[in-house]
C-alpha positions in Angstrom: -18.0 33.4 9.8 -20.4 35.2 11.8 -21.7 35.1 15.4 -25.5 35.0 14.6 -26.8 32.7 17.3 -29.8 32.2 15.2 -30.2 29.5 12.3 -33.0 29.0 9.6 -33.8 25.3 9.5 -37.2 25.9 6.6 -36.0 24.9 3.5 -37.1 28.8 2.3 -33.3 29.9 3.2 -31.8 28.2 0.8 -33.6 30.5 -1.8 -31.6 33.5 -3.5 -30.9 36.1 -5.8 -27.6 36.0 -5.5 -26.9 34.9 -8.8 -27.2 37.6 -10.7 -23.5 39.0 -9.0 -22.2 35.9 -9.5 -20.5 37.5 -13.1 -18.4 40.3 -10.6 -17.6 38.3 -8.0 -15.7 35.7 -10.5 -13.1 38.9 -11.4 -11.7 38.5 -7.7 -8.7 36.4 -7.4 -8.9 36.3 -3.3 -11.6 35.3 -0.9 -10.1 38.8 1.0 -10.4 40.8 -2.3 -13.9 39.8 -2.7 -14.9 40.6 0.6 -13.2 43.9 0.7 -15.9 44.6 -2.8 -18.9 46.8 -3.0 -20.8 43.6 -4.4 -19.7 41.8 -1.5 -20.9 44.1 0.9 -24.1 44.3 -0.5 -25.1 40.9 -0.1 -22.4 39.9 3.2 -25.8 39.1 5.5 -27.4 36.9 2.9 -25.0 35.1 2.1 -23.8 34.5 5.7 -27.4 33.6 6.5 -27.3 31.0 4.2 -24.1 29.6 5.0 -25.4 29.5 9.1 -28.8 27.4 7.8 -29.5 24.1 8.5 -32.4 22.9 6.4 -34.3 20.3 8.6 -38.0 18.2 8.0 -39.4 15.1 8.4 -40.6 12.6 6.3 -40.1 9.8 7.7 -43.7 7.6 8.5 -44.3 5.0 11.3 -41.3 4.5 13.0 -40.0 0.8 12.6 -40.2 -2.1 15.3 -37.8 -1.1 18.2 -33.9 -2.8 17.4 -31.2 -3.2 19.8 -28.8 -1.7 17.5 -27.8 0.9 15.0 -27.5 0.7 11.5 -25.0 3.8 9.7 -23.8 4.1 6.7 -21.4 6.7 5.0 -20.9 7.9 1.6 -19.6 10.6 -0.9 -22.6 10.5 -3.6 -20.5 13.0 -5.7 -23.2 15.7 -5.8 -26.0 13.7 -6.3 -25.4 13.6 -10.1 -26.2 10.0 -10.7 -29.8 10.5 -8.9 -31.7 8.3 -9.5 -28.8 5.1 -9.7 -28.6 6.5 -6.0 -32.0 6.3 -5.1 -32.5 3.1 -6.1 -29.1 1.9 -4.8 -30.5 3.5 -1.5 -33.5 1.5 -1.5 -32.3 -1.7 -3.0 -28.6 -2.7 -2.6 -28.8 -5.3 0.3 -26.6 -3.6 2.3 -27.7 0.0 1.9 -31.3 -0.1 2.3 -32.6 0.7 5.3 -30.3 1.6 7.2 -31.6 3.7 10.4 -28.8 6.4 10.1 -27.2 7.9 6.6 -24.4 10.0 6.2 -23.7 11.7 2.9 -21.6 14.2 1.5 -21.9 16.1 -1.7 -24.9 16.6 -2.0 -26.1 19.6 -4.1 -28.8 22.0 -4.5 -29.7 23.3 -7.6 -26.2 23.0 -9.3 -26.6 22.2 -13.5 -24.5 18.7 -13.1 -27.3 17.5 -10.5 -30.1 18.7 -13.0 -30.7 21.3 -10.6 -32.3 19.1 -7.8 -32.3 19.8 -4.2 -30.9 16.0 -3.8 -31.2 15.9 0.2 -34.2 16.4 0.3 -35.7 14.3 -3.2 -34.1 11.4 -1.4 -35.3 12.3 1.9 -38.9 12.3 0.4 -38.5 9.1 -1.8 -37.2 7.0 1.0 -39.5 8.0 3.7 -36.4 9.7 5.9 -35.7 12.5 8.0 -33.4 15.1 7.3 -31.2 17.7 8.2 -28.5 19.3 5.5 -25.9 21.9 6.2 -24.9 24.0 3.0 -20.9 24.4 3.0 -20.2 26.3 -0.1 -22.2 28.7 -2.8 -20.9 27.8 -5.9 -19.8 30.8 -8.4 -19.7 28.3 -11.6 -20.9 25.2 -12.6 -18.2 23.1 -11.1 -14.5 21.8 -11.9 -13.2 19.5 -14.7 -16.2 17.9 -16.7 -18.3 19.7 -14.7 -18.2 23.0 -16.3 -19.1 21.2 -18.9 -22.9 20.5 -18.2 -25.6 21.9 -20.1 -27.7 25.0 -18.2 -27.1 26.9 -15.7 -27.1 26.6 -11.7 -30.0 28.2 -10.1 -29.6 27.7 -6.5 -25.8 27.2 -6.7 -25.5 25.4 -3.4 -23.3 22.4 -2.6 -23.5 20.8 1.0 -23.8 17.5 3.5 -26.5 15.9 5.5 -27.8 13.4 8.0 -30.6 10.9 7.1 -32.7 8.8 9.4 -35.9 6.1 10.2 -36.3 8.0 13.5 -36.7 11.7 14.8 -33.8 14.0 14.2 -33.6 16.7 17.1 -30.5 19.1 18.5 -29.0 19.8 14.5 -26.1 21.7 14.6 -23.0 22.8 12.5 -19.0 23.3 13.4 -17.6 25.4 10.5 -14.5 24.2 9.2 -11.5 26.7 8.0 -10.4 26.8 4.8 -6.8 25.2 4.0 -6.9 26.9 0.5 -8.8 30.2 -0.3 -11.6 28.9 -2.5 -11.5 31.6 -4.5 -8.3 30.7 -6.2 -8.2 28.4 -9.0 -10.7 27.2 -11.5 -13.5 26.3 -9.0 -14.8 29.8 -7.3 -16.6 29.1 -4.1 -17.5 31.2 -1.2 -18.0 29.6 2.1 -16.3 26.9 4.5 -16.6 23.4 5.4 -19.0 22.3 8.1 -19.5 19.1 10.3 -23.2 18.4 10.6 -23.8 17.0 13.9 -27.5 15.5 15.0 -29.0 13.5 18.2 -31.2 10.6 16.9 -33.8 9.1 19.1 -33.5 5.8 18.2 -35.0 2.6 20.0 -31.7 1.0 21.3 -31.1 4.9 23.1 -30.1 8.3 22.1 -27.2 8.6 19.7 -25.6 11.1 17.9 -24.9 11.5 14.5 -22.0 13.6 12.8 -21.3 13.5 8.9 -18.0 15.2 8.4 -16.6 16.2 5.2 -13.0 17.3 5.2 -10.6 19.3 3.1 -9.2 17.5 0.2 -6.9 20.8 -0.9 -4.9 21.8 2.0 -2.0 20.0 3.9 -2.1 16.9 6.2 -1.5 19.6 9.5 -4.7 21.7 8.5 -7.2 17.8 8.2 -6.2 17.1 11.9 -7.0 20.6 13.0 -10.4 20.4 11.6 -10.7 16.6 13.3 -9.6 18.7 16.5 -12.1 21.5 16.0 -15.2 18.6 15.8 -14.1 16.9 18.3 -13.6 19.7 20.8 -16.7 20.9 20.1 -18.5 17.8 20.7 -16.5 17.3 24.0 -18.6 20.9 25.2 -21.8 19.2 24.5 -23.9 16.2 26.7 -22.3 13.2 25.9 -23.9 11.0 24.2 -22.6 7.5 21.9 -21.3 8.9 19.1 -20.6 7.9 15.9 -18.7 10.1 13.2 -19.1 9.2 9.2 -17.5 10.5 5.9 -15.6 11.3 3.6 -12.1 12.7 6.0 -10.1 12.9 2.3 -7.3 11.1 3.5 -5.2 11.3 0.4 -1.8 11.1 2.3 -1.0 14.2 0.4 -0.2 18.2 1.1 -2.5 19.6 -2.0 -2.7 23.0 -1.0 -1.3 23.8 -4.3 0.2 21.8 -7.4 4.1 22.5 -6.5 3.1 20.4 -3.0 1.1 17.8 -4.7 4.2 17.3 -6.9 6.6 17.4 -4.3 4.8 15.1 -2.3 3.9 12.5 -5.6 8.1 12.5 -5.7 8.6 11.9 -2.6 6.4 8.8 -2.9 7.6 7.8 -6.3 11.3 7.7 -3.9 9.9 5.5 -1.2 8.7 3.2 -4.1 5.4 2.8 -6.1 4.6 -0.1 -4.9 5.3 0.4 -1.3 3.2 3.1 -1.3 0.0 1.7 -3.0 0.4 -1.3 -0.8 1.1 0.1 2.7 0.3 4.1 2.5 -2.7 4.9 -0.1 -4.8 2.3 1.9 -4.0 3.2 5.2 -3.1 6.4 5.8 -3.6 5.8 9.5 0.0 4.3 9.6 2.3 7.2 8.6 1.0 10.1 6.6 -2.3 11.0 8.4 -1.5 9.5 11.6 -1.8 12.7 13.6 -5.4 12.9 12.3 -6.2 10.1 13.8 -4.6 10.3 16.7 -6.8 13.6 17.3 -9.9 11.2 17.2 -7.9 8.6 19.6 -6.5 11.1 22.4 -10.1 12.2 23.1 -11.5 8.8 23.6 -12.7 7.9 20.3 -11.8 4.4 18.5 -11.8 4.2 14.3 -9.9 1.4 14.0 -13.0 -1.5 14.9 -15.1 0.3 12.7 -13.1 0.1 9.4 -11.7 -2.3 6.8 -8.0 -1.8 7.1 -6.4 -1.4 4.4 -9.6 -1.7 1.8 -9.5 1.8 -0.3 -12.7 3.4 -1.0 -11.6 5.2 -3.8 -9.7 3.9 -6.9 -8.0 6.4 -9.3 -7.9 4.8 -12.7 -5.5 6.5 -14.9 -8.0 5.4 -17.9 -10.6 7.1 -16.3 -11.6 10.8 -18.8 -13.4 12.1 -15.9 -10.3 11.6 -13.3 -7.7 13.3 -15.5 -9.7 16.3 -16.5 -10.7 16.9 -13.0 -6.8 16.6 -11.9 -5.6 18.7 -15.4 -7.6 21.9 -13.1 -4.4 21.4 -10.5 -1.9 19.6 -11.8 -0.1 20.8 -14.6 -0.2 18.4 -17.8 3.6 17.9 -17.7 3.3 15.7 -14.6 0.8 13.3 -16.0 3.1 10.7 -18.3 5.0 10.9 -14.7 1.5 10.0 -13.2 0.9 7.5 -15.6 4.2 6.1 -15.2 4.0 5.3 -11.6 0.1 4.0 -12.0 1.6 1.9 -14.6 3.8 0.4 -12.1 0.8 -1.0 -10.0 -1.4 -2.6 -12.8 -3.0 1.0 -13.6 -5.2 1.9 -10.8 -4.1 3.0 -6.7 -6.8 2.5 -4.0 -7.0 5.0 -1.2 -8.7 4.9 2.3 -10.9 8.2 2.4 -13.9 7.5 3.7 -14.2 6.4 7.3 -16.6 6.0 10.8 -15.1 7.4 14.3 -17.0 6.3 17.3 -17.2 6.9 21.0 -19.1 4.9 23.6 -20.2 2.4 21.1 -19.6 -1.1 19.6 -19.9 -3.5 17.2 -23.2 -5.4 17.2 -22.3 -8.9 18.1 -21.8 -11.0 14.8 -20.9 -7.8 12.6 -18.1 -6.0 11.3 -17.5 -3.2 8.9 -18.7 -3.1 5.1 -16.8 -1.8 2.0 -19.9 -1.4 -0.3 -18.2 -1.2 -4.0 -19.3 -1.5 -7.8 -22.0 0.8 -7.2 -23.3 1.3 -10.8 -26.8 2.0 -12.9 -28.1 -0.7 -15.3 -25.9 0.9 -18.1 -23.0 0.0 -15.8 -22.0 3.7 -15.0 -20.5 4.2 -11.3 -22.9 6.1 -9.2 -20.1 8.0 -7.6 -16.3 8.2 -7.2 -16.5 6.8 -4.0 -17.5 3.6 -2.6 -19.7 3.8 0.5 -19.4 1.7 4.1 -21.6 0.6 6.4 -21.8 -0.6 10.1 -23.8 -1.3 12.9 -23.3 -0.9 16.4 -24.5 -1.0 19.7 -24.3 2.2 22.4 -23.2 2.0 25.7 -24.5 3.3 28.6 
């Protein structure tokens, strides 16, 4: 991570060459080893300029009618690959659609499972929004599990997160994340680092500011609440403003650094009892496992806990589900999955866990309103349009 003060926000930076070593960089078995390579060397600045970029514009059109409270919502779109099911779940689902504030994660730019699209900013465009998007990795392949099984080839090879709104988007900036695994191990190559995207919207009802987080889902419980730390730390150095923080915090209950911890830790649960854990642990990790994560948000004056559906999951492992077990057979060694199965069995074949999630600070519920769960998000063909349900909310800032 550099120091450059500096950062691109035309949509021009994203734009690269850098393909072309993807082929040598993929013999590394180490982010250190790579960066210790001639190839590496050669093209350290560009990539770091990309990975400093925040792509920003505006395409929002006459501002709507001035409202007395905020409208957010949150949700892992899972690249972007089910585009246009998005886009029209963006603009029609009652409880999406026009929204004054979006926060989304995984969102991609030209990868081959997103048809190569620059999906911030084709759904900025088609719904009339503002944007601002904050690549977080450069992707050596085409992706994990069914992934790499797409037809063509990634052009841009950018994966990333971004803020959406009705009204002007001003003061963009990122807080990189570290690593809890070295992205270049495994099946999935990556080079780069999480990032919290963080905006001020000037909206009617007063300035608020947005921040779209996306935490690590392969690293252990410790290294999630040190990124919450590092957010909120860094948003303690700026003008406060109300706050409201949105997305997906991957709050799987588990260590998943590696498969032997993701086993260890799927015995240890499998002792405390299946259906203990499916009822009182995978849909609120706040209680026990990630409790210190939480309590990061809550020490530094932040409330979750009026913004959210306890104990509603926003993602539901389905041990039928193809996708699912291919994406898990990259990490998990096939002997585990009877074992898997097994315990899924136990609970009527599917667990629900709480991942997704809104923070907030110097705000509150608009009178009359509480929290939204928005699932069965599908096409017309009845396909999900992601892995992840989305939530909603609106609020009202204090003074």
């Amino acid at each position: 991570m550099s120091d450059r003060k500096q950062i691109r926000t035309d949509p021009e930076v994203l734009e690269h060459s850098l393909n072309r070593h993807f082929p040598e960089l993929l013999q590394f078995e180490s982010t250190e080893a790579a960066e210790a390579s001639p190839v590496y060397r050669e093209i350290r600045e560009r990539v770091e300029e990309i990975m400093e970029s925040i792509v920003r514009e505006d395409f929002a059109e006459e501002a709507p009618q001035a409202r007395e409270s905020v409208s957010a919502a949150a949700w892992n779109i899972e690249r972007g690959r089910m585009f246009e099911g998005i886009l029209k779940a963006l603009s029609e689902n009652s409880t999406l659609k026009d929204r004054d504030v979006y926060l989304l994660t995984e969102l991609d730019y030209g990868m081959a499972r997103s048809d190569n699209r620059f999906v911030a900013r084709e759904l900025a465009k088609q719904l009339k929004l503002n944007y601002a998007f904050a690549p977080v990795y450069i992707a050596l392949q085409k992706g994990s599990g069914i992934e790499s099984e797409f037809d063509g080839e990634n052009e841009n090879s950018i994966h990333g997160l971004a803020v959406f709104s009705r009204y002007p988007i001003k003061n963009v900036q990122a807080v990189n994340l570290p690593n809890g695994k070295d992205k270049m191990i495994g099946k999935e190559k990556r080079l780069g680092y999480l990032r919290a995207l963080i905006a001020d919207i000037d909206h009617p009802a007063g300035e608020i500011r947005a921040v779209t987080v996306h935490l690590d889902v392969h690293c252990s419980r410790i290294h999630r609440q040190k990124q919450v730390r590092l957010i909120v730390e860094h948003l303690e150095t700026l003008d406060p403003k109300p706050t409201i923080i949105g997305g997906d915090f991957n709050t799987t209950t588990y260590n998943a650094q590696n498969a032997t911890r993701a086993i260890l830790g799927f015995w240890r649960r499998v002792m405390m009892g299946v259906h203990n854990v499916a009822k009182n642990h995978y849909p609120h990790p706040d209680r026990y496992f990630e409790k210190g994560l939480f309590g990061e948000f809550e020490k530094r004056g932040f409330e979750y806990k009026p913004f959210n559906n306890a104990g509603i999951g926003t993602l539901h492992y389905n041990m039928e589900n193809v996708a699912y077990n291919t994406n898990l057979g990259d990490w998990v060694p096939k002997w585990c999955f009877p074992f898997i199965f097994w315990a899924s069995r136990r609970v009527g074949g599917t667990f629900s866990l709480r991942l997704d999630w809104f923070a907030g600070k110097n705000i509150e519920l608009a009178e009359g309103t509480g929290p939204k769960v928005i699932g069965d998000l599908k096409d017309e063909e009845g396909t999900p349009l992601s892995d992840h349900d989305a939530i909603a909310l609106e609020f009202v800032p204090r003074p």
